[in-house]
N, C-alpha and C positions, 0 to 999 in steps of 0.2 A: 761572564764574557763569552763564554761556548755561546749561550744559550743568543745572546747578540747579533753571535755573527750568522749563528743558523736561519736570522730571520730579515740579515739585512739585504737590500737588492741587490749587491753582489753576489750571495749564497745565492740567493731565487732564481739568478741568471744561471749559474753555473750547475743548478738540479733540472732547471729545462735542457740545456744544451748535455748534459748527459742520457736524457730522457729521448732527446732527438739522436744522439748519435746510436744508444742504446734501436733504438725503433729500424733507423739507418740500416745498421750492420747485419740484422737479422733480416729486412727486407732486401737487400742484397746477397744473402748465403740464400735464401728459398727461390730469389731470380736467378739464381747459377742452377740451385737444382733442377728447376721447372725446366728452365731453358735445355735444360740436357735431355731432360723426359721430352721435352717436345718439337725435339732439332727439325721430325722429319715433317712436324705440320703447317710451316711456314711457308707459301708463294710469296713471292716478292712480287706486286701487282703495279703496274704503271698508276702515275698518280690517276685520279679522276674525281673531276669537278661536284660540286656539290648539287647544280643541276641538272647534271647529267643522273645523277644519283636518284634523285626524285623525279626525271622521267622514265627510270628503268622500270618495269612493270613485273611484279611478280607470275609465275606460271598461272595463277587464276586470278589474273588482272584486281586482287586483292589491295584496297586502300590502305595503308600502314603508317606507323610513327616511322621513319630515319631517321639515322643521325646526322646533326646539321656542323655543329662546330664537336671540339675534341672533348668526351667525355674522360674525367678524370678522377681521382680520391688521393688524398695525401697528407701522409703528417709532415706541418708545416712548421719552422721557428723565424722569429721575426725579431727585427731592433726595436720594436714599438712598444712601450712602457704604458700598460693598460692601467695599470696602478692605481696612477693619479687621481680618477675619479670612479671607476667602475669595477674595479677591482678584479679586472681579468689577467689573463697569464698570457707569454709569448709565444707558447707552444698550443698549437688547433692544429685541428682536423681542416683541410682545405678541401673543395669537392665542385664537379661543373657537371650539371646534365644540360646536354643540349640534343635536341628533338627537330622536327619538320613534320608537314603535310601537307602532298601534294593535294590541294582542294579540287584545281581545273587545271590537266594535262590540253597543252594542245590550244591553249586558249586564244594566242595571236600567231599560231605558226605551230609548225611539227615540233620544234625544238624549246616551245614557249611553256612556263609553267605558273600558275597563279598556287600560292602557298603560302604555309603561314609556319612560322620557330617560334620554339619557349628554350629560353636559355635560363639557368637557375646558378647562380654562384654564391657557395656558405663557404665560412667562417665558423667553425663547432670545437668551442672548449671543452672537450671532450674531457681532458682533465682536470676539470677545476669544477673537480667533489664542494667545495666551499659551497658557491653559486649554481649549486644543484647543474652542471656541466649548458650553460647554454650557447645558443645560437647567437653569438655578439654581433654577425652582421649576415644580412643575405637579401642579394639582389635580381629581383627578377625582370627579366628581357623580353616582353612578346614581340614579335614584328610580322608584317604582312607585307609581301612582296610579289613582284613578277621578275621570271628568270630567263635565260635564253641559255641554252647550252651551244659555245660557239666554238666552229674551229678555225678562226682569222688569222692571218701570215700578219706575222709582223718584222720588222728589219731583225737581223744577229740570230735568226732560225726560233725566235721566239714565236707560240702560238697563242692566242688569248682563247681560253677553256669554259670561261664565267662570266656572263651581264650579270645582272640584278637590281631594282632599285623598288623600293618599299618606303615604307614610314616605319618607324624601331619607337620602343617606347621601355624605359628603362625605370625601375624605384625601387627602394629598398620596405618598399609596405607599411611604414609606420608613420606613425600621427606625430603634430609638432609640439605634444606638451613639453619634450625636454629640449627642444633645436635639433633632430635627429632624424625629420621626413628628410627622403633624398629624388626628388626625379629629375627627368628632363622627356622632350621628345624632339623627335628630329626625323626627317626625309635624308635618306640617303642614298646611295649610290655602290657598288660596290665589282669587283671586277681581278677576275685572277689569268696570269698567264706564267706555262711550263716552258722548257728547256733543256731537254734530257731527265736530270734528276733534279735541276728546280724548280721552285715555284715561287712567284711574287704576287704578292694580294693588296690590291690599293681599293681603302672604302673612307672616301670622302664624306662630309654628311652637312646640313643647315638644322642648326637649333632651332624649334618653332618658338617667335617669344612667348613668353608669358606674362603677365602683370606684376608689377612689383608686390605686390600683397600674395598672390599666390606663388610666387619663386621661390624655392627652398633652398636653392645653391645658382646665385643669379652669378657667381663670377668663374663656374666651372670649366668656360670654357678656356680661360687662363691657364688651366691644369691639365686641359685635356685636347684643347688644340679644338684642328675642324677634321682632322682624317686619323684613322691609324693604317701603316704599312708594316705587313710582313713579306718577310724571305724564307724560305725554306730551302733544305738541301735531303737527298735521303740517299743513304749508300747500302744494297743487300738488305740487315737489318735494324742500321741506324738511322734516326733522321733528328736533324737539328730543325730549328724555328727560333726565329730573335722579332719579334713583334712590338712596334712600338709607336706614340703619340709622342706630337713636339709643338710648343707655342714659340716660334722665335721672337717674338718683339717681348713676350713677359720669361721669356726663356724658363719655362719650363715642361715638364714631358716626363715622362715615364718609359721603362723599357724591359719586356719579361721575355727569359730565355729559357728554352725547354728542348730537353732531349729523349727521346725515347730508344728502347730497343724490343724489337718487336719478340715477344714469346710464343704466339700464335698468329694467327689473321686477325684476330681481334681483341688479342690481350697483349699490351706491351708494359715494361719497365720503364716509367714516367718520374724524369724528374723537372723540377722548374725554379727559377731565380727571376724574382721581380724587382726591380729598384724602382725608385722616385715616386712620382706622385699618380694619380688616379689610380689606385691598384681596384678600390671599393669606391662605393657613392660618399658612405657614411665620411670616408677618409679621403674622400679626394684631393682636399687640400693641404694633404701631411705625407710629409716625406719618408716612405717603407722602403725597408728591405727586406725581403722575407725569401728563405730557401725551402726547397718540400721534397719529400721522396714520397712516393707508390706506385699505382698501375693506373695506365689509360685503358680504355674497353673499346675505342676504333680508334681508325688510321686516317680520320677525317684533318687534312691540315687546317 
């Protein structure tokens, strides 16, 4: 009977979410320490735009990687029951690298920037020794865009800080022997404006079609809407962000919330809650909830 219940999906549940709060608790006792070791290395820097960021020029006018969207790492637990056919667990490793390169500063104007992001987001069963620990999902983003670093009045003291508009091209890299390619591509649009200590980011986008025979996920947009909008708030060393996609006629959408707190200028205490659907390509069309604690490495909103 022991031996039963040690192995039925209740137990399984209840040795992840120990494994998660166990991970939790201790990345929280070393963000107290750290944070005390490093009270006095913190500025607190006005926000600033992503384009602005890739026309800033180092001292020997050096071409470099920056960072584009929020680098992060996190042990993750989720309500998604991998089980059923793949034999994965609830509890991964979550993780986002996202990168830039200004190609051509300067291209339509002082403030204009031609460049190109690689955004990478895994999914790594770090614990599940069984399945020799794999990569159950990861999705890669390249995009090529032009940008305008803007300082435009807008009504209620608001200024808009971001243009942008590129082509994005998104997939999770694999081939369709099991039903498990995932792409799409789209033109899009995108555009952020401050107000003391917030920030709003509206990035509208057009799916390019594709042919029914080559469409791996022909009804994603059901899932994922045609825009997603974020808010931001940051006070000293905290900052919140609730970013989210929404289809209202098939009503559905997704919505992930994250907070940080900053340890240094470029390492802070990251946590994130995702619900609904689009979280991954592979999963777009299944509804997650998934909670994570670690560290982000910038203050890129």
């Amino acid at each position: 009977t022991r031996r039963g219940c040690r192995n039925s999906p209740l137990a399984t549940t209840g040795d992840n979410t120990m494994k998660f709060i166990t991970v939790s608790i201790s990345a929280l006792f070393l963000t107290a320490l750290y944070a005390n070791a490093a009270e006095q290395e913190y500025n607190l820097r006005p926000y600033q735009g992503r384009i602005t960021n890739l026309l800033n020029r180092a001292p020997d006018n050096f071409i470099g990687l920056m960072a584009y969207e929020q680098n992060y790492l996190m042990e993750t637990i989720s309500n998604r029951n991998y089980n059923d056919t793949t034999d994965m667990k609830r509890d991964e490793v979550k993780f986002q690298i996202s990168v830039a390169l200004p190609i051509w500063r300067e291209i339509l104007g002082k403030n204009s920037v031609l460049a190109g992001s690689y955004t990478q987001r895994s999914w790594f069963q770090i614990t599940n020794f069984k399945q020799s620990s794999p990569f159950r999902e990861t999705n890669y983003n390249p995009r090529l865009f032009l940008g305008w670093a803007t300082q435009y009045s807008l009504p209620f003291g608001w200024t808009v800080q971001d243009l942008e508009t590129g082509y994005d091209h998104e997939s999770n890299g694999r081939d369709n022997s099991n039903n498990k390619s995932r792409s799409w591509n789209r033109l899009y649009a995108r555009t952020s404006a401050i107000k003391g200590n917030w920030i709003v980011e509206f990035k509208p986008w057009w799916r390019i079609p594709e042919s029914k025979k080559d469409d791996d996920n022909p009804d994603i947009k059901k899932y994922r809407g045609y825009f997603d909008l974020s808010v931001g708030y940051r006070e000293n060393r905290h900052q919140v962000k609730v970013k989210g996609h929404y289809h209202p006629r098939h009503n559905k959408g997704g919505v992930e919330v994250s907070y940080s707190y900053a340890l240094t200028n470029h390492i802070s205490f990251y946590t994130q809650y995702y619900g609904g659907y689009g979280e991954s390509l592979l999963d777009y069309n299944r509804n997650t909830h998934r909670i994570g604690l670690g560290i982000s490495l910038n203050n890129v909103f």
